[in-house]
C-alpha positions in Angstrom: -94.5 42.3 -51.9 -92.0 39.5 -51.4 -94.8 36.9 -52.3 -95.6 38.9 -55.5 -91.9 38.9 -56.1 -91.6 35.4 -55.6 -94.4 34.5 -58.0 -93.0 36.6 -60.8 -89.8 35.4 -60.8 -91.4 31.5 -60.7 -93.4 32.0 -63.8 -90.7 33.3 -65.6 -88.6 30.3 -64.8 -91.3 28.4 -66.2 -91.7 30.0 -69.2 -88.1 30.2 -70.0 -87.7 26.1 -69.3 -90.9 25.8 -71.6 -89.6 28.4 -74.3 -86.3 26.5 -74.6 -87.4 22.8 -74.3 -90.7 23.1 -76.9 -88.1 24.1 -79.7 -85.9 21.0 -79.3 -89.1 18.7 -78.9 -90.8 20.2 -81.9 -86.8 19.3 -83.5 -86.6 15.4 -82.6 -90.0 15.6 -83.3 -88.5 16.2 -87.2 -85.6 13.8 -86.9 -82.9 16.4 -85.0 -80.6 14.8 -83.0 -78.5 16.0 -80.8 -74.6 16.5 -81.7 -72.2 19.4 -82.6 -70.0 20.2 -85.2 -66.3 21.4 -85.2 -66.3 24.4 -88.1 -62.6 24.7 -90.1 -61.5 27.3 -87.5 -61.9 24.7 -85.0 -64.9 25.9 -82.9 -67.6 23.3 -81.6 -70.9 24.4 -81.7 -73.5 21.9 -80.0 -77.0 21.8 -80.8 -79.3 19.4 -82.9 -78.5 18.1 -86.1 -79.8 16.1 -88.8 -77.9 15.0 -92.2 -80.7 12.6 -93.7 -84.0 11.6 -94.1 -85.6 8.2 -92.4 -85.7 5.2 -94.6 -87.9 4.0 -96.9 -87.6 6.4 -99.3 -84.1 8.0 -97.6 -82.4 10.8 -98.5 -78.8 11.8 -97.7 -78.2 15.1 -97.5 -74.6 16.9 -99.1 -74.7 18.9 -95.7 -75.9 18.7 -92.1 -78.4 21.1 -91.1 -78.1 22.3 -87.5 -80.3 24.1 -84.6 -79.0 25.4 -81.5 -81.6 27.3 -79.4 -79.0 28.4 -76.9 -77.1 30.9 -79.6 -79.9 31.7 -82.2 -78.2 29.5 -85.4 -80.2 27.8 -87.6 -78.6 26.7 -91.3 -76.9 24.1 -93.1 -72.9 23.2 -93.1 -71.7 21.6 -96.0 -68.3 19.8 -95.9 -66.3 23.0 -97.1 -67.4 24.8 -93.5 -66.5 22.3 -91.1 -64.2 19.9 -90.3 -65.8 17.1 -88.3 -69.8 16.7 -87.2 -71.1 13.9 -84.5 -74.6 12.9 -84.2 -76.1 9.7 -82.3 -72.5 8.6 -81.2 -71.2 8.6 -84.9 -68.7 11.1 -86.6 -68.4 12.3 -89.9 -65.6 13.7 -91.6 -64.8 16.2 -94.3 -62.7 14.8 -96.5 -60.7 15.7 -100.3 -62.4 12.5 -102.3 -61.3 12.4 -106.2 -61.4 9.0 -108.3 -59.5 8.3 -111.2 -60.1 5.5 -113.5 -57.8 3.5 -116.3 -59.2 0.6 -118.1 -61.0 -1.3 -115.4 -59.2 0.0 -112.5 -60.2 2.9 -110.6 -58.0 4.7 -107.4 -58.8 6.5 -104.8 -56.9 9.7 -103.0 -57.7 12.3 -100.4 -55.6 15.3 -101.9 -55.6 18.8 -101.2 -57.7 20.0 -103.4 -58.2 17.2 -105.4 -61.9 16.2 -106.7 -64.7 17.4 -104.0 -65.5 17.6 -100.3 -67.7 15.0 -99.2 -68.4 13.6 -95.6 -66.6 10.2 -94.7 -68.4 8.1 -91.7 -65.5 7.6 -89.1 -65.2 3.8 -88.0 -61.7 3.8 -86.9 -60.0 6.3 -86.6 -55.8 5.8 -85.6 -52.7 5.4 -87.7 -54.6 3.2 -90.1 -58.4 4.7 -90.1 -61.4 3.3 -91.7 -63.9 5.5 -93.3 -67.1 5.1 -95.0 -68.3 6.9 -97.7 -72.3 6.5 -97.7 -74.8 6.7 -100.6 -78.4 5.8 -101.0 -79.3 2.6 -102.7 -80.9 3.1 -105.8 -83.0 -0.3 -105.3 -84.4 0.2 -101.6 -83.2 3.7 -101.0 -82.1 2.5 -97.9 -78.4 3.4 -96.5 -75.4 1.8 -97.7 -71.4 2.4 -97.6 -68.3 1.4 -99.7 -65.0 0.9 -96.9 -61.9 2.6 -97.3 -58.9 2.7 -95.6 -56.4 5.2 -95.2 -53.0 5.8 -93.8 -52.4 9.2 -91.6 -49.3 9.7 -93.9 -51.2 9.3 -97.1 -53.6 10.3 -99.3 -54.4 7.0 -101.1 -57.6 5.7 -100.1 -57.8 2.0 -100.2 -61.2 0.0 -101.0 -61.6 -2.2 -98.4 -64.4 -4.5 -100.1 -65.4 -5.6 -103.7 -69.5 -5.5 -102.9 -70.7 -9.1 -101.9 -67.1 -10.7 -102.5 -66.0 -9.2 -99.5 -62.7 -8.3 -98.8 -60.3 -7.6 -102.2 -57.5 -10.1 -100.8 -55.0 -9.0 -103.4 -54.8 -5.6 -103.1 -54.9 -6.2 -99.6 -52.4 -8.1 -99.6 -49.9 -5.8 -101.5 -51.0 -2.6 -99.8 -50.5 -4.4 -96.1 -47.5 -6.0 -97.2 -45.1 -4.8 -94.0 -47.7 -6.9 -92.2 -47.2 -10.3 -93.4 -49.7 -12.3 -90.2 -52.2 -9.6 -90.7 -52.0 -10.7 -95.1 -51.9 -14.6 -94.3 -55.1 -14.4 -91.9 -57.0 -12.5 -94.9 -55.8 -14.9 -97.2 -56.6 -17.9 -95.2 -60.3 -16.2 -94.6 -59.8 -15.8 -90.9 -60.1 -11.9 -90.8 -63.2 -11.4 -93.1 -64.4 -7.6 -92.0 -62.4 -4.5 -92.6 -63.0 -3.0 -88.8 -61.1 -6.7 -88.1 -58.6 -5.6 -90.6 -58.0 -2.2 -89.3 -57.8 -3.5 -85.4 -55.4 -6.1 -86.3 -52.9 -3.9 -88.4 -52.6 -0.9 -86.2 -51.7 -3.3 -83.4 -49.1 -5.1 -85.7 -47.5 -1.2 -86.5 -47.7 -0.2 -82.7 -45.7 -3.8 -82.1 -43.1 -3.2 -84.8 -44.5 -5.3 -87.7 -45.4 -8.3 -85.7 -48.0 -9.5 -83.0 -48.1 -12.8 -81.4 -51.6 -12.2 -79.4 -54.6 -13.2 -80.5 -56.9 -10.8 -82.0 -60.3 -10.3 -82.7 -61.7 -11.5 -86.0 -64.9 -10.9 -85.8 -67.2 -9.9 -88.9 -68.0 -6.4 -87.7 
């Protein structure tokens, strides 16, 4: 009796472990990672997700479809559900994103309400964050991303980059302006990348305006 026992309760071990691992394998198999999401009342749910398709030929979805075994969910999230979603060591944001253009200029904000929802790719995220807003390439169809930045007490959204000019020194250099090192170092081409940028200026606020160290600027 207890051998019988013994054997039962065995083979269901088994078949639970098998019932709950062949899901998730048959999920990577598809291009599921594993991640969670935080939803807008501020619950994380973990579980495997997947927000595009593999390059060539990519396609970025408008929400992040998510599997969790453990609790039964399956179904899509779009930025108006949740609040944040991390997959493969990145984070994504939901974020207000409106632009407005006059003549050749065009601005940027993060308002309440303003434009649409969209997920923003978190690079740095502190006083000064950097965000990237990612669309497909009409050419390759491969991946790419236009930089902003944005202050925690604001809902401008700056451009960080003009395409293959790089970094757009003058509005740079009028929207860091309480940083005057951080503007002269972008003007004199020795911070060339916007994480650089970012790293550099929320040391300089954390130090009062200034910073005498050495910092890192590196094209990253």
């Amino acid at each position: 009796m207890l051998k019988s026992t013994f054997i039962f309760f065995f083979a269901f071990l088994c078949i639970n472990a098998y019932s709950q691992t062949e899901p998730r394998n048959a999920w990577l198999r598809k291009g599921y990672q594993a991640g969670y999401i935080i939803t807008s009342e501020g619950d994380t749910l973990y579980g495997y997700l997947k927000d595009r398709t593999p390059p060539p030929f990519g396609k970025r979805y408008g929400n992040v479809r998510v599997k969790s075994y453990e609790r039964g969910i399956t179904g899509g999230y779009s930025p108006y559900e949740i609040s944040q979603y991390c997959i493969k060591g990145d984070c994504f944001k939901s974020m207000w994103y409106h632009e407005e253009s006059f003549f050749f200029n065009v601005s940027y904000y993060s308002l309440e309400g303003e434009g649409e929802k969209i997920f923003m790719k978190v690079i740095v995220d502190d006083y000064l964050s950097l965000y990237y807003k990612e669309y497909i390439d009409e050419d390759n169809s491969y991946v790419q991303y236009i930089p902003f930045f944005k202050r925690e007490d604001e809902y401008h959204l700056q451009r960080a980059t003009q395409g293959l000019l790089g970094l757009k020194k003058k509005q740079l250099s009028l929207y860091f302006k309480d940083c005057p090192e951080l503007v002269s170092l972008i003007q004199e081409h020795k911070i060339t990348s916007p994480t650089a940028v970012a790293s550099y200026y929320n040391d300089c606020k954390k130090n009062g305006g200034s910073i005498l160290s050495d910092c890192d600027t590196g094209a990253k």
